[in-house]
C-alpha positions in Angstrom: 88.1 106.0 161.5 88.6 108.0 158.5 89.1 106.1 154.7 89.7 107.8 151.9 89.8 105.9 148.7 92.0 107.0 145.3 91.4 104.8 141.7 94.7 104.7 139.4 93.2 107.5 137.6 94.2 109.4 140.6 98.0 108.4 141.3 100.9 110.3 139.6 102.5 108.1 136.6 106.2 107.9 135.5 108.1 105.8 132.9 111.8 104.8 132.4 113.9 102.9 129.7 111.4 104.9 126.4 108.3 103.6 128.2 109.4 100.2 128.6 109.1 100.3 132.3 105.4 102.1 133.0 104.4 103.5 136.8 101.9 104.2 138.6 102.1 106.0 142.1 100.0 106.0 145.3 102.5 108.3 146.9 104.3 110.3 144.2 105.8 113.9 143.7 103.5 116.7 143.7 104.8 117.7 139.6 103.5 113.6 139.2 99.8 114.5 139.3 98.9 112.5 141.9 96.4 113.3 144.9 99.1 111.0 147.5 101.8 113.2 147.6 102.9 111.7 151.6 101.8 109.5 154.2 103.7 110.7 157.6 106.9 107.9 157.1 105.6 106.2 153.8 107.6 109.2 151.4 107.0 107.6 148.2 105.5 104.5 146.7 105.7 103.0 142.8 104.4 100.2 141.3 106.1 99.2 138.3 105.7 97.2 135.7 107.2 95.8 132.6 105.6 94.0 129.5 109.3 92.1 128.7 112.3 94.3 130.2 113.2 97.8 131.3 116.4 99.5 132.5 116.8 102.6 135.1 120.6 103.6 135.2 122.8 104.4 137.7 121.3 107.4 140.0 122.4 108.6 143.5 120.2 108.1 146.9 120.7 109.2 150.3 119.0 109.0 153.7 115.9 107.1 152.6 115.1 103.2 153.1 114.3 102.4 150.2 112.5 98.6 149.6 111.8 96.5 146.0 109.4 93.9 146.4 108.8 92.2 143.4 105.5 90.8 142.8 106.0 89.0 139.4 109.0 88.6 137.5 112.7 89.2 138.4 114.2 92.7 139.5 118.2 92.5 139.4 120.0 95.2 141.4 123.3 97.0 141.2 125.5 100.0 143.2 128.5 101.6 144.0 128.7 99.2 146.7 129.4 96.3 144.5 126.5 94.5 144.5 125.2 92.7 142.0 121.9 90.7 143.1 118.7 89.3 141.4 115.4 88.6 143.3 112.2 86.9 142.1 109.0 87.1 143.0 108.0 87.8 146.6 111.6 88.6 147.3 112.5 92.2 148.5 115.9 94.4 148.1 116.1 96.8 150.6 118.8 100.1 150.3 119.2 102.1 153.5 121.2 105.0 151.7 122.6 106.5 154.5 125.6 109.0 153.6 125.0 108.3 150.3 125.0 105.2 147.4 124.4 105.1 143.6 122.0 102.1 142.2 121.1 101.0 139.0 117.7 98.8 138.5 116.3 96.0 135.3 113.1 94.9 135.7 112.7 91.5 133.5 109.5 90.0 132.8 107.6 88.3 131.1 105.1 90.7 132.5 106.9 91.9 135.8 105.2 94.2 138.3 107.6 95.4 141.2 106.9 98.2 144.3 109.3 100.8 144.9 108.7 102.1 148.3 110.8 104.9 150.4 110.3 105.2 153.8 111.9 108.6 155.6 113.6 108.1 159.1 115.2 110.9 160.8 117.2 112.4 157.6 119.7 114.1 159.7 120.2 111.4 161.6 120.3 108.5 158.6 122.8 111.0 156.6 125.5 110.1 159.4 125.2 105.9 158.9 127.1 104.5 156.3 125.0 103.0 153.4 123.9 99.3 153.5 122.5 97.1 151.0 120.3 93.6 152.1 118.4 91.1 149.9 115.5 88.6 151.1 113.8 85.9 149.0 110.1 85.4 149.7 111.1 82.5 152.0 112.7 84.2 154.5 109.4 86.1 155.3 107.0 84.8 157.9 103.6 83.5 156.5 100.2 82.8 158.7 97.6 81.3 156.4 94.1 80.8 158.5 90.3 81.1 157.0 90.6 82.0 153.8 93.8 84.5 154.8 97.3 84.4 153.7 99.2 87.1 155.5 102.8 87.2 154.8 105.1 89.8 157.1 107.6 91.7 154.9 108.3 94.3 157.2 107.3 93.7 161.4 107.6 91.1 164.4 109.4 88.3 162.3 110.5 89.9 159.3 114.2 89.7 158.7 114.0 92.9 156.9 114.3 95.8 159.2 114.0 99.4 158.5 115.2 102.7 161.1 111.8 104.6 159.6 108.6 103.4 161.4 106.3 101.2 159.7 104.7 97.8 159.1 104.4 96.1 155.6 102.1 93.2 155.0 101.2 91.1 151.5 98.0 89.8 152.3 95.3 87.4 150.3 91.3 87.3 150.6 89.8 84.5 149.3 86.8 85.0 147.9 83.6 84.9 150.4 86.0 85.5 153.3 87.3 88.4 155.2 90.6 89.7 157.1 90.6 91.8 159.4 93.3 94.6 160.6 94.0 96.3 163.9 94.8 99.8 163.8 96.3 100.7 166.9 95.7 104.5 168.5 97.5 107.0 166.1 98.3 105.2 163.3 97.6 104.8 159.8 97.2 101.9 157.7 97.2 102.1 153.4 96.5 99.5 151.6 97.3 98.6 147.4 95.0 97.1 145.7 96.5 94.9 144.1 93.5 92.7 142.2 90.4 91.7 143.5 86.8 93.2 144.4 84.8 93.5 147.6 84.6 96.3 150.6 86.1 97.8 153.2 85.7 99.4 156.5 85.5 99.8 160.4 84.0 96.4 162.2 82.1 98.7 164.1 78.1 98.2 163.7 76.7 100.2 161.3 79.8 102.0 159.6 79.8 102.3 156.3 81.8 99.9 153.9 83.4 101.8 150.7 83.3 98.9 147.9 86.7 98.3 145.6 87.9 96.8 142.8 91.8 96.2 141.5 94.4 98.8 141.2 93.0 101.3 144.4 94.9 103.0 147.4 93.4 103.0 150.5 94.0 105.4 153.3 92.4 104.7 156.6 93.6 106.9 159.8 92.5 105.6 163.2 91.4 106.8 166.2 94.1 109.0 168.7 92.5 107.5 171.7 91.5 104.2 170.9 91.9 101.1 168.6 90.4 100.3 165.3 89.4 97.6 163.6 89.5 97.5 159.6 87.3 95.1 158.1 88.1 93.6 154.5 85.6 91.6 152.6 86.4 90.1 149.5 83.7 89.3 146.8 86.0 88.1 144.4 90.1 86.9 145.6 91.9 89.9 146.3 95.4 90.8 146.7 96.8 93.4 148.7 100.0 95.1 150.5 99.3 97.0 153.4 101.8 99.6 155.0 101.2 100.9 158.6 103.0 104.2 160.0 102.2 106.5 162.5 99.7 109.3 161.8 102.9 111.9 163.6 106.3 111.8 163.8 108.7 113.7 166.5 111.3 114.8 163.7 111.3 116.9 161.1 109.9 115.6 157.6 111.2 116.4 154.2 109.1 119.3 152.5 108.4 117.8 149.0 
């Protein structure tokens, strides 16, 4: 198993609305500054946030699955469709742009903090489905809570979001002095926001070495092609975190950034 570990210092940044709305980027565009410019499926990934409110107007998508999950605050949504939706926290908005859609986005606080994540499917194939628009409040998602663990599946078996794109999407929490534990199937990749917390990570395996972290880090850990891994979290202090599986390879062609 290989980890790589990347502080905010290390992820592109963006802003919107005259710095109202600030980002930070595990997976950005190279011209961002970021050392994340892909993960195989997992095109893209902000986290926003804003101190009271922020406004992105009206721009165009197409092709890419693009999902809000709102961690704090409320993010309200509108497109050429004709929707007009809010969602609050642990709720997610989900755009699969297809042929082609225009969205606007307001992030309203106090003190929001939203991810905006694109996932690629087959681009040629997505361009040919018409564009859909689904909401989900943080009820509809599945929750197992079990030593210490809260894991809550926003995309995977028992989500009602679904995505064409391959990939798994957890929000998980650590209480302090306990651990979770993640199984990384056979040519896959699993990344991991930090969202707060402190403690370490690593392979279960005896004797690997554990890389320590603490708030606001991206982790990148790519298993094994043959056989299963084990990733080992141990929290020191409570920690927050969303997790994204994908495959390590896809069969299609992916967009060259």
């Amino acid at each position: 198993m290989k980890i790589q570990q990347f502080t905010a210092s290390q992820m592109g940044t963006g802003a919107f609305d005259g710095g109202r709305i600030t980002e930070i980027k595990p997976v950005g565009f190279p011209q961002e500054g970021g050392a994340v410019t892909r993960v195989s499926t997992l095109f893209y990934w902000a986290w926003a946030k804003a101190k009271e409110e922020g406004y992105i107007p009206p721009h165009p998508h197409q092709a890419f699955e693009i999902l809000s999950y709102v961690i704090q605050g409320e993010t309200h949504h509108g497109d050429s469709l004709g929707t007009e939706s809010v969602v609050g926290a642990g709720g997610a908005q989900l755009i699969q742009a297809g042929s082609g859609v225009e969205h606007s986005e307001r992030i309203v606080g106090p003190d929001a903090d939203m991810l905006q994540i694109w996932f690629e499917p087959n681009l040629l194939e997505a361009r040919k489905r018409p564009p859909h628009y689904a909401q989900f409040e943080h009820e509809a998602f599945p929750i197992h809570e079990s030593g210490g663990v809260t894991v809550k599946t926003v995309l995977g078996e028992g989500s009602p979001c679904r995505i064409v794109a391959d990939a798994r999407m957890w929000d998980i929490t650590v209480q302090a002095g306990h651990r979770y534990e993640a199984v990384l199937p056979p040519g896959r990749t699993w990344t991991a926001l930090i969202i707060s917390g402190k403690g370490s990570i690593g392979s279960a395996e005896a004797g690997e070495e554990h890389i320590q972290y603490g708030g606001e880090q991206f982790i990148i850990s790519t298993g094994n092609e043959d056989n299963k891994d084990v990733l080992r979290i141990e929290a020191e202090d409570a920690t927050r975190l969303i997790a994204i599986e994908v495959p390590t390879d896809v069969d299609y062609p992916l967009y060259r950034k």
